[in-house]
DRENVEX-767609 format. One record per atom (N, C-alpha, C): residue number from 0; z, y, x. Coordinates in steps of 0.02 Angstrom, whole numbers. Example, Ala and Ser with C-alpha at 12.3 -4.5 7.8 and 13.67 -1.06 7.14 Angstrom:
<zagus>
<zagu seq="0" z="390" y="-284" x="660"/>
<zagu seq="0" z="390" y="-225" x="615"/>
<zagu seq="0" z="390" y="-165" x="660"/>
<zagu seq="1" z="354" y="-112" x="642"/>
<zagu seq="1" z="357" y="-53" x="684"/>
<zagu seq="1" z="394" y="2" x="645"/>
</zagus>
This chain:
<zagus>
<zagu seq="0" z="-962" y="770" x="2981"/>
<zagu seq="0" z="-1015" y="817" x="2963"/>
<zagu seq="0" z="-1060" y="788" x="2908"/>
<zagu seq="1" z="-1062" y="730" x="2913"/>
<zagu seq="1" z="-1109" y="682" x="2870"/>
<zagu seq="1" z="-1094" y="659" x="2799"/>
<zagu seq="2" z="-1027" y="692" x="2786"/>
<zagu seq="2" z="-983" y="646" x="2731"/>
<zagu seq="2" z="-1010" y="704" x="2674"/>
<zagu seq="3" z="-1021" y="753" x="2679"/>
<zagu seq="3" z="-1048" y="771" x="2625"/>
<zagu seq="3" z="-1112" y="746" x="2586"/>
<zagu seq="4" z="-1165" y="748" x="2632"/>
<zagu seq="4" z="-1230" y="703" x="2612"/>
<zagu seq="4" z="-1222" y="643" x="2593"/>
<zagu seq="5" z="-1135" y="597" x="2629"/>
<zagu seq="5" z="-1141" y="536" x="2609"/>
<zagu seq="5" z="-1127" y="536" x="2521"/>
<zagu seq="6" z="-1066" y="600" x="2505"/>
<zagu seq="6" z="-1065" y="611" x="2427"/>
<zagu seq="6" z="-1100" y="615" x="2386"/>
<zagu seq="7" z="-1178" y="660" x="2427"/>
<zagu seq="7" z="-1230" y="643" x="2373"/>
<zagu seq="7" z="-1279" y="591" x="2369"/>
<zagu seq="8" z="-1264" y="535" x="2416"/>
<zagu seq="8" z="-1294" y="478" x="2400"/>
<zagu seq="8" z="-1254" y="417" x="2380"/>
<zagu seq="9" z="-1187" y="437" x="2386"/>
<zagu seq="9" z="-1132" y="389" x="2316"/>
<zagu seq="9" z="-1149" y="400" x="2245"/>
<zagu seq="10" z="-1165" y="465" x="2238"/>
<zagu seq="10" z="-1152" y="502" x="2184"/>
<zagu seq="10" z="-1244" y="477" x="2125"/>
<zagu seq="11" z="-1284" y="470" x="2166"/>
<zagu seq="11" z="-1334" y="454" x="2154"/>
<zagu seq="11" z="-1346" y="374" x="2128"/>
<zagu seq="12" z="-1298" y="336" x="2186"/>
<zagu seq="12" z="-1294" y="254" x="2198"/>
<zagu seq="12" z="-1259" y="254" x="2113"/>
<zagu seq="13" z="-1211" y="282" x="2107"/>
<zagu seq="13" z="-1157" y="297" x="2042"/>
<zagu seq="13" z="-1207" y="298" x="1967"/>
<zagu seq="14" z="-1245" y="344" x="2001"/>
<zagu seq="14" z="-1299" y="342" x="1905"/>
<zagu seq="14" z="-1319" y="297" x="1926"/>
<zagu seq="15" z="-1352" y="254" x="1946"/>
<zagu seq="15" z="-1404" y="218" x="1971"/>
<zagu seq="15" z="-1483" y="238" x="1996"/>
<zagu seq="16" z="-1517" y="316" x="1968"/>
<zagu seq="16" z="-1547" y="332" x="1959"/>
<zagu seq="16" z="-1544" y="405" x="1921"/>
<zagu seq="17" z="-1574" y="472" x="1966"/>
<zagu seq="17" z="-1566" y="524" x="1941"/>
<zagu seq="17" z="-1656" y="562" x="1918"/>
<zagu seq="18" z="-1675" y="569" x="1876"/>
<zagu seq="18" z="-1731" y="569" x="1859"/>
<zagu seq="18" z="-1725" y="654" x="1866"/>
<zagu seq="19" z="-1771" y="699" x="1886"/>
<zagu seq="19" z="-1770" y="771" x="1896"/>
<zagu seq="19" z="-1740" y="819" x="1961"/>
<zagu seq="20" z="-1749" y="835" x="1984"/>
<zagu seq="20" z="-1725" y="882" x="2035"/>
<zagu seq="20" z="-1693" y="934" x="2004"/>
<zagu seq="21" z="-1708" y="973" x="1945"/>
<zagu seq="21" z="-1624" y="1004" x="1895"/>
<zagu seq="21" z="-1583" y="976" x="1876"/>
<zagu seq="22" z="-1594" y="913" x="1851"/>
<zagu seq="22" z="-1544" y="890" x="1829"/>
<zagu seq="22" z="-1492" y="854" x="1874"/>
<zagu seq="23" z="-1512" y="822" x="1931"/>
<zagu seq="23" z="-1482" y="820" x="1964"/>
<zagu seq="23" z="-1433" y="897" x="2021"/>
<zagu seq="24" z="-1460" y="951" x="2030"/>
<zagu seq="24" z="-1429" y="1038" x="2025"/>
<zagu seq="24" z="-1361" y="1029" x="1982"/>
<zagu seq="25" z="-1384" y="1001" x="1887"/>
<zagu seq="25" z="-1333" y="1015" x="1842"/>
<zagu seq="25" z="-1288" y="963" x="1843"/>
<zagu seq="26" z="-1311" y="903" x="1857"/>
<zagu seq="26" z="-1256" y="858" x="1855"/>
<zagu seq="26" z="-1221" y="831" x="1924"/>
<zagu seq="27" z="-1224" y="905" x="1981"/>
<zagu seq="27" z="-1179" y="891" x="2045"/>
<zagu seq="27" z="-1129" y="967" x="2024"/>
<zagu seq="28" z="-1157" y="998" x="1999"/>
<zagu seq="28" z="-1120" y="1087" x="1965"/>
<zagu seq="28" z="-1079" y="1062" x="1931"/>
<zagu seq="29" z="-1082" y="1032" x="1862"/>
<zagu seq="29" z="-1035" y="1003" x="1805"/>
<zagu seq="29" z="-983" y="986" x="1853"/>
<zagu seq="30" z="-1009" y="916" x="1876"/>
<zagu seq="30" z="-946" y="862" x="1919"/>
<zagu seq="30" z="-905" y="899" x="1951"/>
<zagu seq="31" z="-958" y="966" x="1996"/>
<zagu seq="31" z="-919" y="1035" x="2047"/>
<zagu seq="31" z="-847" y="1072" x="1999"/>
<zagu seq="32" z="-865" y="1098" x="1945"/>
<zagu seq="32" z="-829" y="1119" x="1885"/>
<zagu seq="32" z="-770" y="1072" x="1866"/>
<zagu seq="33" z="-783" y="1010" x="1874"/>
<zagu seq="33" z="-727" y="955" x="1835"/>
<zagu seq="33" z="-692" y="933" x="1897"/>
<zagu seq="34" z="-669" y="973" x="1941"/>
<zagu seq="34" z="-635" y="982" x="2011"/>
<zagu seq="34" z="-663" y="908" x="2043"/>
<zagu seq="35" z="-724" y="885" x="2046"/>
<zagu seq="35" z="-744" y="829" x="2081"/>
<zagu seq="35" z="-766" y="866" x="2153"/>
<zagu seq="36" z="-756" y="836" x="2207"/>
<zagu seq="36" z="-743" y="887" x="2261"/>
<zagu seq="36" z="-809" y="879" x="2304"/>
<zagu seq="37" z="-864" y="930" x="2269"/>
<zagu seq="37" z="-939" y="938" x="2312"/>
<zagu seq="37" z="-924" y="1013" x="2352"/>
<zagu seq="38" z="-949" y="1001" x="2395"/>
<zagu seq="38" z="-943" y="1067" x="2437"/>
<zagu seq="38" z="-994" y="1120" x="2423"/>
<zagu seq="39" z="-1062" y="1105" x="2356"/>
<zagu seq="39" z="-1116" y="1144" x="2381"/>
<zagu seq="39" z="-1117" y="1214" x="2346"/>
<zagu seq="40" z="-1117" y="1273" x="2371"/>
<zagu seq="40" z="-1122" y="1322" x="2341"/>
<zagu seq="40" z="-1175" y="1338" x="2306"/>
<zagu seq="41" z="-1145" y="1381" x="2224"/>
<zagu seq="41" z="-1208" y="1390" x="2175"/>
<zagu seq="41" z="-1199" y="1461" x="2160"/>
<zagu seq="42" z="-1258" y="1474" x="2144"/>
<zagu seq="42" z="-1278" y="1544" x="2114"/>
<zagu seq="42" z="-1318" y="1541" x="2056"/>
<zagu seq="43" z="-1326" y="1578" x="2031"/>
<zagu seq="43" z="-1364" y="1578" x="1951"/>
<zagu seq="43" z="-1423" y="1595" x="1971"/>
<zagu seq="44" z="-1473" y="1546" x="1949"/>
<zagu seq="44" z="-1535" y="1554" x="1968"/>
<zagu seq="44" z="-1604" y="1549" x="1893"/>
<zagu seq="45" z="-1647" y="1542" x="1881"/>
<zagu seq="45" z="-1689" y="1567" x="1868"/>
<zagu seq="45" z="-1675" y="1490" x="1787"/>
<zagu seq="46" z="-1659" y="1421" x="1829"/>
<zagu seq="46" z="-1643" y="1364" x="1779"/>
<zagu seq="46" z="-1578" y="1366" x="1793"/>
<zagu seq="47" z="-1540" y="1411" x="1781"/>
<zagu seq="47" z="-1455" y="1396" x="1771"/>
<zagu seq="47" z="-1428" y="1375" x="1846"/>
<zagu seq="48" z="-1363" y="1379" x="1854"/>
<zagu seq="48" z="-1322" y="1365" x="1930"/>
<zagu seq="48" z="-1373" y="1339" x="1978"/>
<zagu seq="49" z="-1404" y="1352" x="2041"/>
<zagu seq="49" z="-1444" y="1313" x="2074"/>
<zagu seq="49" z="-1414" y="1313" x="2158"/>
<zagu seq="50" z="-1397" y="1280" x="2182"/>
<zagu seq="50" z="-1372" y="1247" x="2244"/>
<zagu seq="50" z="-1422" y="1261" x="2301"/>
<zagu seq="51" z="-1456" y="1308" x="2348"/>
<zagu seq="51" z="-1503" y="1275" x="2406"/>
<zagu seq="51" z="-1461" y="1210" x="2455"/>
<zagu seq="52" z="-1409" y="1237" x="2470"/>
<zagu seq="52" z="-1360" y="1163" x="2527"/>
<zagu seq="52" z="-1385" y="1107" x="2482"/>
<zagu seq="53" z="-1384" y="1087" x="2406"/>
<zagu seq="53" z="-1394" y="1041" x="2382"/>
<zagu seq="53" z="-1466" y="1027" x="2392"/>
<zagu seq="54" z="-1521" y="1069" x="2380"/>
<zagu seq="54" z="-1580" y="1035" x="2397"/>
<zagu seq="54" z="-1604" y="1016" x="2447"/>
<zagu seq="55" z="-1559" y="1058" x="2505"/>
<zagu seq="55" z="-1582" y="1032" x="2585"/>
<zagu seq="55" z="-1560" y="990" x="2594"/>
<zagu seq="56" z="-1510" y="969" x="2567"/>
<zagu seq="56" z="-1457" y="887" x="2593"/>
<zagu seq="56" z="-1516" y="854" x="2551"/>
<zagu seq="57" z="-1517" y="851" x="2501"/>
<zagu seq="57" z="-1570" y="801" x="2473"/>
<zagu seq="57" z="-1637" y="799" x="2500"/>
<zagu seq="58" z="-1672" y="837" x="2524"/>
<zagu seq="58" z="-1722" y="824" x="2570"/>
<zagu seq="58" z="-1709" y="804" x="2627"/>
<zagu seq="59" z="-1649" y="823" x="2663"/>
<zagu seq="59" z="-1629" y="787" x="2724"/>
<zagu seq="59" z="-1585" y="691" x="2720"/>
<zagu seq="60" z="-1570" y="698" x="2649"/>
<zagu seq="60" z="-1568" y="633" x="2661"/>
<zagu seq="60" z="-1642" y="555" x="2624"/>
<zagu seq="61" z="-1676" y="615" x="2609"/>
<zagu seq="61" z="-1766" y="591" x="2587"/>
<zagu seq="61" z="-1770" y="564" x="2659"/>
<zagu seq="62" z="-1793" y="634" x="2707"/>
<zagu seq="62" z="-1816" y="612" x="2772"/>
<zagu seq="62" z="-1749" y="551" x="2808"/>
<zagu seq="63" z="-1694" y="570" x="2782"/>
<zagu seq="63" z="-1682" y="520" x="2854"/>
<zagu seq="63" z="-1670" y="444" x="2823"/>
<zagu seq="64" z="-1699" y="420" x="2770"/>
<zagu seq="64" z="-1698" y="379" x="2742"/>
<zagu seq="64" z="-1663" y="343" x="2679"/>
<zagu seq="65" z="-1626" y="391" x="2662"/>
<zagu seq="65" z="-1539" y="348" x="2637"/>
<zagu seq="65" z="-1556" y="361" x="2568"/>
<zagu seq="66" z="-1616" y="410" x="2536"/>
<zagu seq="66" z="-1646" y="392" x="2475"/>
<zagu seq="66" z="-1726" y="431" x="2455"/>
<zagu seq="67" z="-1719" y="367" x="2404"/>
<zagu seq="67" z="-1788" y="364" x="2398"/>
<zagu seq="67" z="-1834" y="416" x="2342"/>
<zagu seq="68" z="-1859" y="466" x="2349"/>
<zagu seq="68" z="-1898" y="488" x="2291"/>
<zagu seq="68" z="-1966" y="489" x="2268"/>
<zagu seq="69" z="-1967" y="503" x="2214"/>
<zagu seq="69" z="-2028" y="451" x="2187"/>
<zagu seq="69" z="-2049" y="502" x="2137"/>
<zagu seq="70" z="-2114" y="534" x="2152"/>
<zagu seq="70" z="-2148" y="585" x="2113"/>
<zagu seq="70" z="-2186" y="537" x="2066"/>
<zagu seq="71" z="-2172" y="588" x="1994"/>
<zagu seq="71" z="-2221" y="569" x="1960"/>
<zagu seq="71" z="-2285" y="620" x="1897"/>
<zagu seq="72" z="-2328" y="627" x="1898"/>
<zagu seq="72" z="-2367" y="670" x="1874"/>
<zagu seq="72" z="-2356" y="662" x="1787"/>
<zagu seq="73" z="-2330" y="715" x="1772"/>
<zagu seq="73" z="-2317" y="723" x="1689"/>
<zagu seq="73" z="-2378" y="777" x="1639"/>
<zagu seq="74" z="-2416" y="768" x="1701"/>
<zagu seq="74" z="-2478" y="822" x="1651"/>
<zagu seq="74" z="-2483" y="911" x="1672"/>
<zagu seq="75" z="-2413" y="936" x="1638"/>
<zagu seq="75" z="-2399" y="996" x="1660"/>
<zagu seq="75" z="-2356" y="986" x="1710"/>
<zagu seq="76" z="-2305" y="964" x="1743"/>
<zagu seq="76" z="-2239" y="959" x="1777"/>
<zagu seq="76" z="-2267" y="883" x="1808"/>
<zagu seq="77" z="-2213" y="892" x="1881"/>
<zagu seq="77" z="-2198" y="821" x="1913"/>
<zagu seq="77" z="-2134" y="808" x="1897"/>
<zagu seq="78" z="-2126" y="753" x="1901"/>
<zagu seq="78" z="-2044" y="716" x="1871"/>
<zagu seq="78" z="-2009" y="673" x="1944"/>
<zagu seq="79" z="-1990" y="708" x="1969"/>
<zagu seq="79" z="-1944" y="672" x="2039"/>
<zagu seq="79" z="-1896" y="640" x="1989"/>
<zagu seq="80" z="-1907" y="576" x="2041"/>
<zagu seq="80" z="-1854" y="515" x="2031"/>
<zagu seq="80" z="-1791" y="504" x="2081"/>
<zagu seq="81" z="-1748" y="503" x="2094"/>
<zagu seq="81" z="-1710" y="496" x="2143"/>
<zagu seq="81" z="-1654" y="418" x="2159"/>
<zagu seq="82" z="-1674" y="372" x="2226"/>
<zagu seq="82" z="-1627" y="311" x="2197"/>
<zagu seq="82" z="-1613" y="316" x="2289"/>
<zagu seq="83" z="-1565" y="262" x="2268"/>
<zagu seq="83" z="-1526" y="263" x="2336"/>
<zagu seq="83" z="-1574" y="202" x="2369"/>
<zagu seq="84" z="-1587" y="212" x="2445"/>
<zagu seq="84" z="-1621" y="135" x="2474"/>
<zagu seq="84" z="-1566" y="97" x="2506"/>
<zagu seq="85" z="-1591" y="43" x="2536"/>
<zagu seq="85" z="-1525" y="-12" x="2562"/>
<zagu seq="85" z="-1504" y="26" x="2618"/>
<zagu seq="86" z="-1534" y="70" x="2647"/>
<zagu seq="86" z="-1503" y="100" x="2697"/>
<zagu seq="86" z="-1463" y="187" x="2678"/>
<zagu seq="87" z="-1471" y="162" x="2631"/>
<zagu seq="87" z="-1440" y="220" x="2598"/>
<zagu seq="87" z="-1341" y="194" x="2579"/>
<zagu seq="88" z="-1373" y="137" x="2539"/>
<zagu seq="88" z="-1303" y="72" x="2539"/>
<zagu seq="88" z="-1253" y="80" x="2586"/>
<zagu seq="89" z="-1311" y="77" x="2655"/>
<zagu seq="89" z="-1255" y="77" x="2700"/>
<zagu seq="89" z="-1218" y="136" x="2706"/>
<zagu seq="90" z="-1242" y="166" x="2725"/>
<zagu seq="90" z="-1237" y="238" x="2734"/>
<zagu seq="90" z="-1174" y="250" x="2698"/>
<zagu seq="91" z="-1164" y="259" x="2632"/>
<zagu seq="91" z="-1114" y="270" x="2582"/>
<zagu seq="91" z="-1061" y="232" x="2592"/>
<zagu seq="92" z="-1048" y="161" x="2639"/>
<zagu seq="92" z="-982" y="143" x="2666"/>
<zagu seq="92" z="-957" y="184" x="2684"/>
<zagu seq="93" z="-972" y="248" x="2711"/>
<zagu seq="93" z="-919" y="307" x="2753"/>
<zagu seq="93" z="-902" y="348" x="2729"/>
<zagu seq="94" z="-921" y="356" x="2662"/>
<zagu seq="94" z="-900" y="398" x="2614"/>
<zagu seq="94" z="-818" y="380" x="2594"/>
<zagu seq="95" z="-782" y="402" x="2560"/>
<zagu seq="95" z="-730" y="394" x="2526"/>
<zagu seq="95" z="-757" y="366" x="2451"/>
<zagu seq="96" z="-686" y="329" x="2449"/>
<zagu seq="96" z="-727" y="286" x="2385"/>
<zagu seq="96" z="-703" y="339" x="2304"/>
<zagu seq="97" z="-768" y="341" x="2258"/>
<zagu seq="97" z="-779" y="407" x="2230"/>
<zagu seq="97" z="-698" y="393" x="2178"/>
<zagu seq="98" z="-682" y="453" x="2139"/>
<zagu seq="98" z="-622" y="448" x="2094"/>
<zagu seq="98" z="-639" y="416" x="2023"/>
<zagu seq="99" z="-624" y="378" x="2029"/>
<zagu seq="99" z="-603" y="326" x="1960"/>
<zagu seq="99" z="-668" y="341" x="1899"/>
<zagu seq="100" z="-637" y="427" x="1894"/>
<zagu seq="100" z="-679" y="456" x="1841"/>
<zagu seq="100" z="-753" y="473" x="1819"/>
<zagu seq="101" z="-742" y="462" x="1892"/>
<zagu seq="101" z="-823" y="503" x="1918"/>
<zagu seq="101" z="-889" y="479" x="1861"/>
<zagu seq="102" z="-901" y="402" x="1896"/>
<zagu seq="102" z="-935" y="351" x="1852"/>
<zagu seq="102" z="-916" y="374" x="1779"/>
<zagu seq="103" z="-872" y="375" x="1726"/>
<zagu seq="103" z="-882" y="401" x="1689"/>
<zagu seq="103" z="-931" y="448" x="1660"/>
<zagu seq="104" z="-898" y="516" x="1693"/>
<zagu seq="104" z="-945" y="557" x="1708"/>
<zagu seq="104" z="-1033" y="552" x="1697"/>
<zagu seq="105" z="-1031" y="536" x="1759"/>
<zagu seq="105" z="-1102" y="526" x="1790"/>
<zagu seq="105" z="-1149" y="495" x="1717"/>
<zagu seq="106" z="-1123" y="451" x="1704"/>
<zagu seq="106" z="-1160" y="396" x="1642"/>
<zagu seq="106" z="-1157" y="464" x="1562"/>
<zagu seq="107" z="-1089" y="500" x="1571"/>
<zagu seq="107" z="-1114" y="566" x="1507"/>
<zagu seq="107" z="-1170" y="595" x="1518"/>
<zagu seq="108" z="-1154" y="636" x="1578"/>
<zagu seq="108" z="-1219" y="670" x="1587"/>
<zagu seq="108" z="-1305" y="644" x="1616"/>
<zagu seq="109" z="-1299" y="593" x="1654"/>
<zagu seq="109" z="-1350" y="560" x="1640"/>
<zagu seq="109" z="-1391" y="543" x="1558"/>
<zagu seq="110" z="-1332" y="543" x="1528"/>
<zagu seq="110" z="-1393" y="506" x="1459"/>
<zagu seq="110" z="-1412" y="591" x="1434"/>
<zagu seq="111" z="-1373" y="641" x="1453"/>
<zagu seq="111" z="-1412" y="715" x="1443"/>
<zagu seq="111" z="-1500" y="728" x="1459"/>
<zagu seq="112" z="-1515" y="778" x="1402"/>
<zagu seq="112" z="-1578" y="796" x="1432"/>
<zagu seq="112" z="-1573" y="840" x="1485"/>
<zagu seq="113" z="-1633" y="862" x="1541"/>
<zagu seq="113" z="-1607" y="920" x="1576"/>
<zagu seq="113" z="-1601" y="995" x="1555"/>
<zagu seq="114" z="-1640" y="997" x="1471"/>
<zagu seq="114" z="-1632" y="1062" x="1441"/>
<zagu seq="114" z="-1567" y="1070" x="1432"/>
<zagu seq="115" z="-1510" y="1014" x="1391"/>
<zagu seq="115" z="-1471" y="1030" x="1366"/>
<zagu seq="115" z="-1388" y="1030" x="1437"/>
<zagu seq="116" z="-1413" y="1005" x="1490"/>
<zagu seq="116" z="-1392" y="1010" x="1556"/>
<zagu seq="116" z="-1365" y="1091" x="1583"/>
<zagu seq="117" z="-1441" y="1098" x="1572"/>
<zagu seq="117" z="-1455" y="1185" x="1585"/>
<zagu seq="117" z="-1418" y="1205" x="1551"/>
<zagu seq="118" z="-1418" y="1192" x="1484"/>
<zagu seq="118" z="-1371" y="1261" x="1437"/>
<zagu seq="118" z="-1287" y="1240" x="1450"/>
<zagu seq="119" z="-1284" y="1182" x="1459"/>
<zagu seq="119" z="-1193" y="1172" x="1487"/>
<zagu seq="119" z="-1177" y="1209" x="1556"/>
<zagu seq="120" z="-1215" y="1202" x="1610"/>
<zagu seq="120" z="-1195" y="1219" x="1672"/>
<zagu seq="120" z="-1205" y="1276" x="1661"/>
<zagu seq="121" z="-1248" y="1315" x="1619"/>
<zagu seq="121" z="-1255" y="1384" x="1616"/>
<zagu seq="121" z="-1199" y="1409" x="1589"/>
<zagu seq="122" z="-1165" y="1388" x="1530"/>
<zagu seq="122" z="-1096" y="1414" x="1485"/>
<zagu seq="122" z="-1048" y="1416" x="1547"/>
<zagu seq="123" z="-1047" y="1351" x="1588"/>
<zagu seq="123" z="-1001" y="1337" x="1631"/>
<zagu seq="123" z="-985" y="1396" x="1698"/>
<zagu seq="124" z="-1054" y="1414" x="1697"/>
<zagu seq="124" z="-1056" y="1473" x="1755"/>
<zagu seq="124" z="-1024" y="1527" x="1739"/>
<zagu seq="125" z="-1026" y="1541" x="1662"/>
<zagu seq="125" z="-1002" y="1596" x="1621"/>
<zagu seq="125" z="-944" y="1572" x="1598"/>
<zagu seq="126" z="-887" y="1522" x="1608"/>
<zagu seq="126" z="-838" y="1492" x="1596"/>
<zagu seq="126" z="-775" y="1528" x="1578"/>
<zagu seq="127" z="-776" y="1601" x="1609"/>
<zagu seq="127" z="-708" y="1650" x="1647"/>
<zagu seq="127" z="-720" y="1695" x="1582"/>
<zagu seq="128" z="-792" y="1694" x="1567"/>
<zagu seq="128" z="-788" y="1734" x="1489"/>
<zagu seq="128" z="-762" y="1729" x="1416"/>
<zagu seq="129" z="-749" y="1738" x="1376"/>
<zagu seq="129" z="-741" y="1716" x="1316"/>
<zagu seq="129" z="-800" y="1701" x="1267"/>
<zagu seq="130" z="-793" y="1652" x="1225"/>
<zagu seq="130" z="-846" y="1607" x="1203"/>
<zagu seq="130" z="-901" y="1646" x="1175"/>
<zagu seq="131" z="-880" y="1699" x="1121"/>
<zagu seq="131" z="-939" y="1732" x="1107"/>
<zagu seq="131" z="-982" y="1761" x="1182"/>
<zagu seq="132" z="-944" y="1811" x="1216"/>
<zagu seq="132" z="-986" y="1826" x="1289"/>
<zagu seq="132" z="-1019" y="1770" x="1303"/>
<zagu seq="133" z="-1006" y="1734" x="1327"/>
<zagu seq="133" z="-1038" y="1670" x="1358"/>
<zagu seq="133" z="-1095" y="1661" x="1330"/>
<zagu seq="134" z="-1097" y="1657" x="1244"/>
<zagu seq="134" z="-1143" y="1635" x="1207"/>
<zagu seq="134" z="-1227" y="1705" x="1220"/>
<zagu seq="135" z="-1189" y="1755" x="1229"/>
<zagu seq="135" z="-1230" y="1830" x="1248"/>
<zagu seq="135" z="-1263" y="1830" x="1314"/>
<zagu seq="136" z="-1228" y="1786" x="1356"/>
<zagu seq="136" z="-1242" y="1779" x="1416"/>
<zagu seq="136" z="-1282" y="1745" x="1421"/>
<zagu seq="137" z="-1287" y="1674" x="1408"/>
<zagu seq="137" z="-1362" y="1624" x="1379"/>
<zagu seq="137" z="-1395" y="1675" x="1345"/>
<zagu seq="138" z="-1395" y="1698" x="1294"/>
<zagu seq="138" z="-1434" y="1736" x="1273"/>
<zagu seq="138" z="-1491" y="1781" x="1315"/>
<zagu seq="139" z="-1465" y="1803" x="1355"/>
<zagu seq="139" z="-1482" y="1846" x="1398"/>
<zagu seq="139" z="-1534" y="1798" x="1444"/>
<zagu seq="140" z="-1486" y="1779" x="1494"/>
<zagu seq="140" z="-1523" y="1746" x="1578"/>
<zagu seq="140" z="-1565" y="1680" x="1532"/>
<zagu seq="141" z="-1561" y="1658" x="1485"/>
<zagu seq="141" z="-1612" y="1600" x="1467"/>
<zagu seq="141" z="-1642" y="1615" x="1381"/>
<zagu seq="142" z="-1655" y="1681" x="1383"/>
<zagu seq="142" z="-1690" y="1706" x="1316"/>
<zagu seq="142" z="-1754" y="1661" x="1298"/>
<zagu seq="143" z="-1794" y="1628" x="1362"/>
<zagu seq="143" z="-1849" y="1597" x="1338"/>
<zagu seq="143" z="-1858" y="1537" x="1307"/>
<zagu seq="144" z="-1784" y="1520" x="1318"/>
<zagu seq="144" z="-1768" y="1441" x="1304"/>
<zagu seq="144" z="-1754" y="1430" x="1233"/>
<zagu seq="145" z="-1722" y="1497" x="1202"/>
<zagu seq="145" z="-1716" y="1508" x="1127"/>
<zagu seq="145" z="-1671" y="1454" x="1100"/>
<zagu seq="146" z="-1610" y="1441" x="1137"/>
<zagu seq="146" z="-1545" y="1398" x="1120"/>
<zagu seq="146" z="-1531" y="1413" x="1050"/>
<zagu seq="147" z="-1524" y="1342" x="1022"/>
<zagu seq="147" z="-1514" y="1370" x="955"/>
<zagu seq="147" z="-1438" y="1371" x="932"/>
<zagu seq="148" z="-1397" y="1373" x="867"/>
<zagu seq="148" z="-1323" y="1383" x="849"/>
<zagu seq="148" z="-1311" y="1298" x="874"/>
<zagu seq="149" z="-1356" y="1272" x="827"/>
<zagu seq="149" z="-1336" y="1181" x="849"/>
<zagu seq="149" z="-1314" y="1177" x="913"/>
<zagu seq="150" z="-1358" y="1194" x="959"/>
<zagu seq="150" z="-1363" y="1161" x="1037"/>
<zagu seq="150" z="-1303" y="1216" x="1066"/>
<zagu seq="151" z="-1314" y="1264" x="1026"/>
<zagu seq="151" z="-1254" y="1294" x="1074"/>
<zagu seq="151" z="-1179" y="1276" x="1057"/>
<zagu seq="152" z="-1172" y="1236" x="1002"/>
<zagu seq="152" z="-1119" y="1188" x="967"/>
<zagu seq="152" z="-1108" y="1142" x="1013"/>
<zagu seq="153" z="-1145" y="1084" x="1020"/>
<zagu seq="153" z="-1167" y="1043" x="1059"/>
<zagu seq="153" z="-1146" y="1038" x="1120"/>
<zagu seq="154" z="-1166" y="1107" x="1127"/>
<zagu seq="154" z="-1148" y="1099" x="1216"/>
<zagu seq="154" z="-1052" y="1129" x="1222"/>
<zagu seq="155" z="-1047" y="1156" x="1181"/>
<zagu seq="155" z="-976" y="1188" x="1188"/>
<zagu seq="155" z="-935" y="1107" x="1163"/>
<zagu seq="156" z="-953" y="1083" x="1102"/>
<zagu seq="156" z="-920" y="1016" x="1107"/>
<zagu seq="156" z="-918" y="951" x="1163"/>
<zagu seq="157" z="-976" y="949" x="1227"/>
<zagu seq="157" z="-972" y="921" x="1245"/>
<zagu seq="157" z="-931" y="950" x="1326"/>
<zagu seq="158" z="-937" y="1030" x="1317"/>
<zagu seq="158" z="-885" y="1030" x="1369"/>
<zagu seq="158" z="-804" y="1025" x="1358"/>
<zagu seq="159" z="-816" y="1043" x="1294"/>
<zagu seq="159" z="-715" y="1006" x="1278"/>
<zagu seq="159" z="-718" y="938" x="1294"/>
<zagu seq="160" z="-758" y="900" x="1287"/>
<zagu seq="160" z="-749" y="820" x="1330"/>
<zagu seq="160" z="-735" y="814" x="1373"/>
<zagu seq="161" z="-780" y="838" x="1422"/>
<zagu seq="161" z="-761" y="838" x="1501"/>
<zagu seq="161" z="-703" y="826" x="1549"/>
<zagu seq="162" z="-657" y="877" x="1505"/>
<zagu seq="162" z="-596" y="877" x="1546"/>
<zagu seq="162" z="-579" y="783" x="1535"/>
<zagu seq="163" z="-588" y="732" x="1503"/>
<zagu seq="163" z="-565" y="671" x="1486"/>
<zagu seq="163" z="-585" y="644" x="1545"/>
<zagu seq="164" z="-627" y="647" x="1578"/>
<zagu seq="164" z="-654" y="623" x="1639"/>
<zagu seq="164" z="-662" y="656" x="1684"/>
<zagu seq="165" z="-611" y="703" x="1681"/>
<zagu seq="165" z="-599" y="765" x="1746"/>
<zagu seq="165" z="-557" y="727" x="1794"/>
<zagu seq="166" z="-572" y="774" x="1881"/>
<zagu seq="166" z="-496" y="732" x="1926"/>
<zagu seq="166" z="-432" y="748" x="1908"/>
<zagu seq="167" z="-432" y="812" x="1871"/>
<zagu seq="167" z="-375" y="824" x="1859"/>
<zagu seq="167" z="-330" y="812" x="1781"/>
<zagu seq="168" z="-356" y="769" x="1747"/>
<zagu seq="168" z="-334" y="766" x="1686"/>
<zagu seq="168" z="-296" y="695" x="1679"/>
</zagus>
């Protein structure tokens, strides 16, 4: 029952450090997408794909110790920090040990901002469409964000990467 929560505190141990509570949403969705095998169901939400199973496991593994978060006041916004504790360490022995690729992974999208996060997992949600749609579709559900041609380059080049550090490639 536990081995899922233990995934998201491998997966965490793996960046070393996940700075944001979206970005961590976008970079368990991506991994979800690159057939890395998270169980948490997403829906399109208000900042692109958003998980609740994912935020309750992460608050349930806050409270039961296995990691640590660490608010920090940014003026307008707080900036959650997320790291694994030693009893978190343990914890993740019962996990399965993650696929090869993963770490890869994890270290791309980690050095991502969480804006440019958002606009990948968002294309990604819209994946089944064809590229212009997709691009209409951002358009649409994240009009305020005002994606520009670059970033929407950007992000389409960095999902042709992906598959390199997919399970299945």
């Amino acid at each position: 029952m536990l081995q899922e929560h233990a995934k998201i505190v491998q997966f965490i141990a793996l960046a070393n450090e996940v700075n944001g509570r979206k970005k961590l949403q976008k970079m368990i969705y991506i991994a979800k997408k690159m057939d890395f095998p998270f169980a948490e169901k997403y829906e399109l939400h208000m900042y692109g794909p958003y998980s609740e199973e994912l935020t309750l496991r992460v608050e349930e593994l806050c409270e039961m110790g296995f990691l640590a978060e660490r608010c920090e006041d940014k003026g307008s916004y707080v900036q959650y920090s997320y790291n694994v504790t030693e009893e978190g360490e343990r914890f993740v022995e019962m996990a399965e040990s993650p696929h090869a690729r993963l770490s890869d992974l994890l270290s791309r999208l980690n050095g991502k901002s969480s804006r440019f996060l958002e606009l990948v997992s968002t294309l990604l949600y819209f994946d089944y469409l064809p590229k212009d749609e997709q691009i209409a579709k951002v358009h649409i559900v994240k009009n305020k964000l005002n994606f520009s041609e670059d970033e929407m380059n950007d992000a389409f080049a960095f999902i042709a990467e992906l598959p390199t550090c997919s399970t299945v490639s």
